[in-house]
N, C-alpha and C positions, 0 to 999 in steps of 0.2 A: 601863676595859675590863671588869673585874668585872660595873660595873654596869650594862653594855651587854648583859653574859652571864645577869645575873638578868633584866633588861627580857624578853629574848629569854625566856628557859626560864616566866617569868609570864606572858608573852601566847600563848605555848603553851598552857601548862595552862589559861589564862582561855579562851582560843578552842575548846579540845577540849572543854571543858563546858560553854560555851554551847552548842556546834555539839552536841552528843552531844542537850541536855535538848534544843532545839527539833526536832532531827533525831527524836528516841526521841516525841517530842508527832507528829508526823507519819507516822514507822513505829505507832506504838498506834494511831492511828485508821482508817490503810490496811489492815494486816494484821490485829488482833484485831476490830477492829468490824466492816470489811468481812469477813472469815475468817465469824465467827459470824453476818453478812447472808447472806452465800454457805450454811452449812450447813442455816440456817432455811428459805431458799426452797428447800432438795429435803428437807423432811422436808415442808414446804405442795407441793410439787409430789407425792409418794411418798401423802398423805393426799387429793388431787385424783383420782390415779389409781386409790386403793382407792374413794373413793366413787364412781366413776364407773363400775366394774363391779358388774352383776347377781350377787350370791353363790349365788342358785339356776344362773344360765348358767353360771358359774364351777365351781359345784360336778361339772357334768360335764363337766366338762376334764382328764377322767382314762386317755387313752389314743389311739391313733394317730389313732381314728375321730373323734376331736373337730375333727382338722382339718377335716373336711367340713361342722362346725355352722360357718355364715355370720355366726353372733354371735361367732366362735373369730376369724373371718378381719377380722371386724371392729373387734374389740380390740385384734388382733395389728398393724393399718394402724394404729391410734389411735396403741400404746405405738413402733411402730416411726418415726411421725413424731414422737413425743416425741424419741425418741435422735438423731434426725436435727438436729433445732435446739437440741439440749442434746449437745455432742460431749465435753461431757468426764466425762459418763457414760460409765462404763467397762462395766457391766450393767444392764439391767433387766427384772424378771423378776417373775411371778408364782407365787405355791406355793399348792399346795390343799393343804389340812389333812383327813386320815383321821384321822377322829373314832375310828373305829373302833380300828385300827391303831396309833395317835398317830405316824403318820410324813408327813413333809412331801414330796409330788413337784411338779416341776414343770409349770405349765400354760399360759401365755403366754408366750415366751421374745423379748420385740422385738428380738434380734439376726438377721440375717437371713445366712447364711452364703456369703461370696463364691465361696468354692469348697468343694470336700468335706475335710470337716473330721478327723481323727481326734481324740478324748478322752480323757485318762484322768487317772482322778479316784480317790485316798484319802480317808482321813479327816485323812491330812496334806499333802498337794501335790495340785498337778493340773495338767497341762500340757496342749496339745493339737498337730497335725501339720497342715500343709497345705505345699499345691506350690505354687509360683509362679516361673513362668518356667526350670521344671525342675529348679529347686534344692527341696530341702526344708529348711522353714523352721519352726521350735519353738519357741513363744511362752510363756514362762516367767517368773511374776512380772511381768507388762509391759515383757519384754525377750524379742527374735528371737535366737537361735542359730541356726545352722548346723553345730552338731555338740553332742558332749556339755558337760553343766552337771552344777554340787551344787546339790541340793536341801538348802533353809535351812527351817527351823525355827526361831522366835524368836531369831536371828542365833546358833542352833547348825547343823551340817550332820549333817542325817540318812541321805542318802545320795548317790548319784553316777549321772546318765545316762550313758551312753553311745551312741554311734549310728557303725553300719559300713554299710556301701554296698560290694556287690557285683557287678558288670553288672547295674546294674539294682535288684537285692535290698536291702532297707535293713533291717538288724536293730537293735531298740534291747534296751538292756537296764540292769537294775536292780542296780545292784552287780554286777556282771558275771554276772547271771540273763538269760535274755531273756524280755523280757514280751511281744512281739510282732514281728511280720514281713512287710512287706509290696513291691508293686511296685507303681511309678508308673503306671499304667490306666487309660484313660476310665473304669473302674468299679471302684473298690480294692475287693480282695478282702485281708482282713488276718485275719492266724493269730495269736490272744492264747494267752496262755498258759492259756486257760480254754476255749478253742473258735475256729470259724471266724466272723468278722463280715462281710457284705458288704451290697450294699444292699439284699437283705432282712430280713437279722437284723443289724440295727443298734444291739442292747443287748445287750449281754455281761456277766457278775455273774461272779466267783468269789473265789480268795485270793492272794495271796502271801505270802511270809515275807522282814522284814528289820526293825531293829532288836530288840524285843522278843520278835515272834510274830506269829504270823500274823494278815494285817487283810484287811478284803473290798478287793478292787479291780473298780470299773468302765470299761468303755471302751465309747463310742460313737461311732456314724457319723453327723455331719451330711451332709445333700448342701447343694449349693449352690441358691440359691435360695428353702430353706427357712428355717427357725429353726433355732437352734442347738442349741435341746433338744424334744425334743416331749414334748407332754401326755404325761402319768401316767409320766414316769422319775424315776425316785427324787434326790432331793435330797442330794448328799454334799457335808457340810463335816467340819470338825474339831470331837472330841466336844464342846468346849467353845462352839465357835459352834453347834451341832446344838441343847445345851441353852438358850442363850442365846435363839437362835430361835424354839424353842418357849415360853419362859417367857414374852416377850414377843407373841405371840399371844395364851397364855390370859390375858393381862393387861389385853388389849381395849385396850389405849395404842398409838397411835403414837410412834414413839420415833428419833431419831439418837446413832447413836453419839458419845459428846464427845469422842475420842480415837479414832485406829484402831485398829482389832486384826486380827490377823493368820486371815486366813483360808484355804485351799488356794490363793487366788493370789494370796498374798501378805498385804501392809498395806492395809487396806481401811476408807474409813469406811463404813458401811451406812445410809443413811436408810428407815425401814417405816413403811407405810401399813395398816394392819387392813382386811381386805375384810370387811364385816358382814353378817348375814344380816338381815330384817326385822325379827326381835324386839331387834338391835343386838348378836348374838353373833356373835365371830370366826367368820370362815369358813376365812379364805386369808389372803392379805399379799403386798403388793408390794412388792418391794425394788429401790432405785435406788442401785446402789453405786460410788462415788467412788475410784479409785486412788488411796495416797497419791503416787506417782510423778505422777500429772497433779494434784496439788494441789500437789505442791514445785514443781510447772513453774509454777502460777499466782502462788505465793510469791514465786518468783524473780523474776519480771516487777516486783514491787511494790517489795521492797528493792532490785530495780538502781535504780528510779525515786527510792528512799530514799537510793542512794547519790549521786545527781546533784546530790541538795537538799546533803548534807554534807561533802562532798571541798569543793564550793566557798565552803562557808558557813567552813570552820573558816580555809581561805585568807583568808577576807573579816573577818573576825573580826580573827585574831591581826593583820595591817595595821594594824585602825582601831586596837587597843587599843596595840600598839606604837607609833604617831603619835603618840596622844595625842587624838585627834580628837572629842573626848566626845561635840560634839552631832551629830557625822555618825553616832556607833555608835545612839546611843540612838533616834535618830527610826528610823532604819532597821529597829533590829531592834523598837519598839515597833509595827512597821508589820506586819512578819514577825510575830509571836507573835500579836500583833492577827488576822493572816490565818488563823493555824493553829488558833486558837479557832473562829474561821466556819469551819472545813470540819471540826473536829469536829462543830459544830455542826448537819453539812448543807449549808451555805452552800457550795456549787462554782462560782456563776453570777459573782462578782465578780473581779475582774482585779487584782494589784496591780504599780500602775506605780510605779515609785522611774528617776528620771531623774539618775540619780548617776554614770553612766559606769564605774563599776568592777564588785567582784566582789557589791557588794550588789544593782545591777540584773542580775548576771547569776544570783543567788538567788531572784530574786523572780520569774526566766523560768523556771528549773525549779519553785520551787515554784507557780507558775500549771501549769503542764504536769503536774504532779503533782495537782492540783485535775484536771483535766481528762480525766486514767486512770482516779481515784475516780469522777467521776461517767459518765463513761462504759462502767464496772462496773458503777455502781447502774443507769444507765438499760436497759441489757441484762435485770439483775433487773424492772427493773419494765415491760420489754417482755414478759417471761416472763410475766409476771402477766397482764398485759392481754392475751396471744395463750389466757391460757385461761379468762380473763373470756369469750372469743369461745362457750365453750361452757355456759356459765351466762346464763339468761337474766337483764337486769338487774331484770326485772321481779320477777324471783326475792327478787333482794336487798333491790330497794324493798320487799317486801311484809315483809322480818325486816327492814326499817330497818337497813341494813349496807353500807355504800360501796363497801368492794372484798372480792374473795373472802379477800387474807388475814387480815382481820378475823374472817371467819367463825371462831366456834367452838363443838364438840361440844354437843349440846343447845339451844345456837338454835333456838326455835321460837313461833312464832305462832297465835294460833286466831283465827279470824274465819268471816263468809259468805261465800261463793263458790259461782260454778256450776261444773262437772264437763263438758267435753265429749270425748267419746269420736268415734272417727273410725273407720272399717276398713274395706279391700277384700274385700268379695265375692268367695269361691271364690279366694284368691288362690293356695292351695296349689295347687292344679288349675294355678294360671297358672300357678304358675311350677316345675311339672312338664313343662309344653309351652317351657318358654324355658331358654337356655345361663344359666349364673350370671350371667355378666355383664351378658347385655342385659335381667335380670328386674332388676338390681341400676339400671341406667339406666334403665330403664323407672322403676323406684319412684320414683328421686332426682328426674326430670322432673316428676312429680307432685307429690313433695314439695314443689319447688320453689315452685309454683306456689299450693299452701294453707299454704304459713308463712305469707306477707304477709297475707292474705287475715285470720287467725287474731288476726295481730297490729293488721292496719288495724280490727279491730272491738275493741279493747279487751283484747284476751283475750293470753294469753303460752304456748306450748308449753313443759309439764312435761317430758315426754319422748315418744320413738320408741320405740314396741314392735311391732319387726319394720313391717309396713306399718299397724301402728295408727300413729294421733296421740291423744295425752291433753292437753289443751289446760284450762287455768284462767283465767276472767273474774271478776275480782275489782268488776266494777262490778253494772248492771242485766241481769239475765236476757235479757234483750231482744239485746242485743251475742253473747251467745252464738247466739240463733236466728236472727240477721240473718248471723252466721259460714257458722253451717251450712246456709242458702236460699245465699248466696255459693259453697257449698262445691261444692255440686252442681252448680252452673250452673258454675262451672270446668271440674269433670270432665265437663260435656256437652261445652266446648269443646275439654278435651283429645281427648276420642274423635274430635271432626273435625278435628282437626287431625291424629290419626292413622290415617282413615282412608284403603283403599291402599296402607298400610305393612306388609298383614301381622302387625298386632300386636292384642293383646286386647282387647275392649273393656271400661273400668273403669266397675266398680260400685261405688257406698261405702253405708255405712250409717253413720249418725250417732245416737248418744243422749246425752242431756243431762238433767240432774237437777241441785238445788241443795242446799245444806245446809251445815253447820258443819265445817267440819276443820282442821286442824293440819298447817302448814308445819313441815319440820326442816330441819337446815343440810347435807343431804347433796345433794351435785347435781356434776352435771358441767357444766364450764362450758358454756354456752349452748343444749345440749343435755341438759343431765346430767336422771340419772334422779334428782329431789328427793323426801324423806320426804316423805309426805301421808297422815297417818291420817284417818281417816273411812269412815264407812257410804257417805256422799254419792259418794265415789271407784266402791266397788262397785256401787250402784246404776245410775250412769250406764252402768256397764261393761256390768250384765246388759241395761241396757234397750238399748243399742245392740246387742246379742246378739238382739235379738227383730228385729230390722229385716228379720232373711232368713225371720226366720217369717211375718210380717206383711206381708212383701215391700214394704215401705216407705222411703223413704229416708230419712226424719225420725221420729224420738219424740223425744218428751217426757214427764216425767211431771207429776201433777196439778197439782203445786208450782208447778214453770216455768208453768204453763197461767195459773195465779190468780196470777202474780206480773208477766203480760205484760198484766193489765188488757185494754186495747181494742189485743187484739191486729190489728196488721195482715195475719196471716194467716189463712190459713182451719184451724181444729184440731177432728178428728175424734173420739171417744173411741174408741177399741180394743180395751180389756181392761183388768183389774183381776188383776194377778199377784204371786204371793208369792214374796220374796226367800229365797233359803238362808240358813237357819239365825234367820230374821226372821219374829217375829210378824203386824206388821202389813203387810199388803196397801200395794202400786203402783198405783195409775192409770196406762194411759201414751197418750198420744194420738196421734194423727200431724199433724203441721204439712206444709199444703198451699199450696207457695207460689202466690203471684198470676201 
């Protein structure tokens, strides 16, 4: 009987430390390597979104009037279908840096607010208000109340909400102060403790007093529909993330937090992207920040998956070793260990079958299924990837010899020849003073549509969209680009009949194109992104397609292009000999006359 008792309590302990070391080889490679795969792709996602904004467009995203700039409404569509296929981003946001000042406000906010919002923000908490379905609802730390809460501080309580309701009337207050007071309205009209906010005065600045002394408190009014913050409102965290923030701007680093730290709402990790200006100096910064509460939800998922594998593995264990069954234990688990090595590895595509009837085949069904979480985690990552691959062109990466965008890194750059072609509509401001936003904005995209292919069926790859320009690079013969732009024209004749009788403008473009030596860098957005490209060659093209409304021409080129097309198939005119700003030497520029 003893010895039945020690049998028993050794294939215990033999089984609990098999089961723990295989089980602990399967939690290390799900949660620390996946965990650390998960943090890297939103510091490359946070670094995608910094290069893909203009710092000069950026830099005037300093106040209510920037919503009307159509490059504002167009970052804000970019970052808010970010959040949209990325939902367990908890914020994402961008901050302009006053150089000036050294204070960081808000500029891009891709939250987009479902109903009308109340805010209020210290340098230690920040909570916000909204209605839904006639209750009032308080979201706090990424948890809903319906009455009062303590407010935490590094798991100390610094102070206490409270919240009364009146017929109507909802008072809250701060340690039994009230900071504000308002009623449920199609249009909240709310009384802070610093003045009245309604939906025209929607930022509020002043003090309160509690713990130490007195700190600044702000409160804002989102409406719905909008974003959550608008341009130029001041950016409040806690003094310690306030500093953290800044250090890490002037540091010109993208950076993810490796640990979270606690921010006014709450445990938070922070992934930032530096917004650079041309000469590669901080401008702004994009932050895409992670709850810890929705990363222990993502934790969770994985060790219940960890527990599937070892509740039945330590069952299946202690059996064999209690039998005695040596070579049933050894093949089985040499099968097991064998498998948990390949999906360290990577390896998620093989299956392992063990046709044993007991708890080892039914180990080897969870840990396949656990194979099968892992990689349909990673495949999500590298969907992510590839949805903003869509916005870099590949031609981009061919030309820095670079597979996928997350390979790209800082200072990647290339020099070689290349032509420059320059694209733009004619008097477009005019047009689209005569047109609503929208239908100037479908108007363009129609067009666009129609010279991307066009751009790309001759060899050449679009750099970027500026506004109704196109900046397009042929990395092959001269000639690709001039057959682009004879193409480009005879489009746009077809688009005007095609909308003729519609009531709509008719489009004019001018093209110039020039060649020369320049230097690719690794900044782009995907498949659109606006890419580094130093060179004289970049500016030239730009001025000589500037001359097309003086010249009244559709086509230039300069002398370069001319002597590099040999027996040109077209007809080319000479036109002028013009000096570039701040360039010594004189331009040729011709005009090409198609057949």
């Amino acid at each position: 009987m003893k010895i039945r008792k020690k049998m028993v309590v050794l294939s215990i302990l033999l089984s609990l430390g098999i089961s723990l070391a295989v089980g602990y080889s399967i939690y290390y490679v799900a949660v620390e390597n996946y965990t650390q795969l998960f943090l890297k792709s939103k510091l490359n996602l946070a670094k995608a979104i910094a290069a893909s904004i203009d710092a000069k467009v950026h830099e005037t995203l300093v106040d209510e009037n920037a919503k009307k700039n159509p490059e504002y409404q167009r970052y804000l569509a970019y970052l808010n279908s970010v959040t949209k296929a990325e939902p367990i981003i908890t914020y994402l946001y961008t901050l302009h840096y006053d150089k000036i000042n050294k204070r960081l406000f808000y500029a891009i906010d891709a939250q987009i607010a479902k109903s009308d919002i109340i805010w209020v923000e210290t340098r230690d908490f920040a909570f916000d208000m909204h209605f839904e379905n006639d209750a009032l609802l308080i979201e706090y730390d990424r948890d809903i109340h319906k009455g009062g809460f303590d407010l935490i501080k590094d798991g100390k309580k610094i102070g206490q909400i409270t919240v009364r309701s009146n017929g109507g009337l909802y008072t809250i207050a701060l340690n039994g102060t009230v900071i504000l007071e308002f009623r449920k309205e199609d249009k909240l009209s709310v009384k802070t403790s610093s003045g009245l906010m309604d939906h025209t005065t929607r930022t509020i600045e002043g003090e309160i007093s509690y713990g130490k002394g007195k700190v600044p408190i702000y409160y804002y009014l989102s409406l719905k529909g909008e974003s959550q913050s608008d341009p130029g409102t001041v950016f409040q965290d806690t003094e310690e993330n306030l500093k953290q923030q800044m250090d890490i701007l002037l540091s010109n680093k993208d950076y993810i937090d490796e640990k979270p730290v606690y921010n006014i709402y709450g445990r938070t990790w922070i992934a930032r992207g530096i917004i650079r200006d041309a000469s590669g100096n901080p401008s702004g910064i994009v932050n895409v920040e992670l709850h810890e509460k929705d990363i222990e939800r993502f934790r969770y998922s994985i060790v219940r998956n960890f527990g599937l594998v070892v509740v039945p593995l330590t069952i299946l264990v202690f059996i064999l070793v209690y039998s005695g069954v040596e070579k049933v234990l050894i093949h089985p688990l040499k099968s097991i260990i064998g498998r948990v090595k390949e999906i360290e590895e990577g390896n998620m595509d093989n299956r392992l079958v063990l046709k044993t009837g007991d708890e080892f085949e039914k180990l080897a069904e969870n840990l396949n299924m656990m194979a099968i979480v892992i990689k349909s985690q990673t495949q999500n990552l590298e969907f992510q990837a590839k949805s903003f691959e869509r916005f870099v062109p590949k031609e981009f990466l061919e030309q820095l010899e670079i597979s996928s965008i997350p390979l790209i890194g800082l200072g990647d750059s290339i020099e070689k020849e290349m032509t420059v072609l320059f694209s733009d509509i004619w008097s477009f401001t005019t047009m689209s003073e005569k047109m609503a936003p929208r239908d100037i904005f479908q108007y363009l995209n129609r067009y666009l549509e129609k010279a991307g292919p066009i751009i790309r069926s001759h060899g050449g790859f679009i750099d970027k969209f500026i506004g109704d320009s196109i900046m397009a690079l042929f990395p092959g013969h001269p000639k690709n680009a001039v057959d682009a732009s004879v193409a480009l024209v005879k489009v746009v004749e077809e688009f005007n009949k095609e909308n003729e009788g519609k009531n709509l403008p008719i489009l004019k473009i001018g093209v110039g194109i020039h060649i020369g030596r320049l230097i690719l860098g690794t900044i782009g957005e995907m498949e659109r992104m606006d890419g580094t490209v130093i060179s004289d060659a970049v500016n030239a093209a730009s001025r000589i397609e500037s001359l097309t409304r003086v010249y009244k021409a559709s086509i230039l080129v300069s002398g370069e292009i001319v002597e590099k097309l040999g027996e040109n198939p077209y007809q080319s005119q000479y036109m002028d000999t013009v000096a570039l700003k701040g360039k010594e030497n004189e331009l040729k520029i011709y005009q090409i006359i198609p057949e």
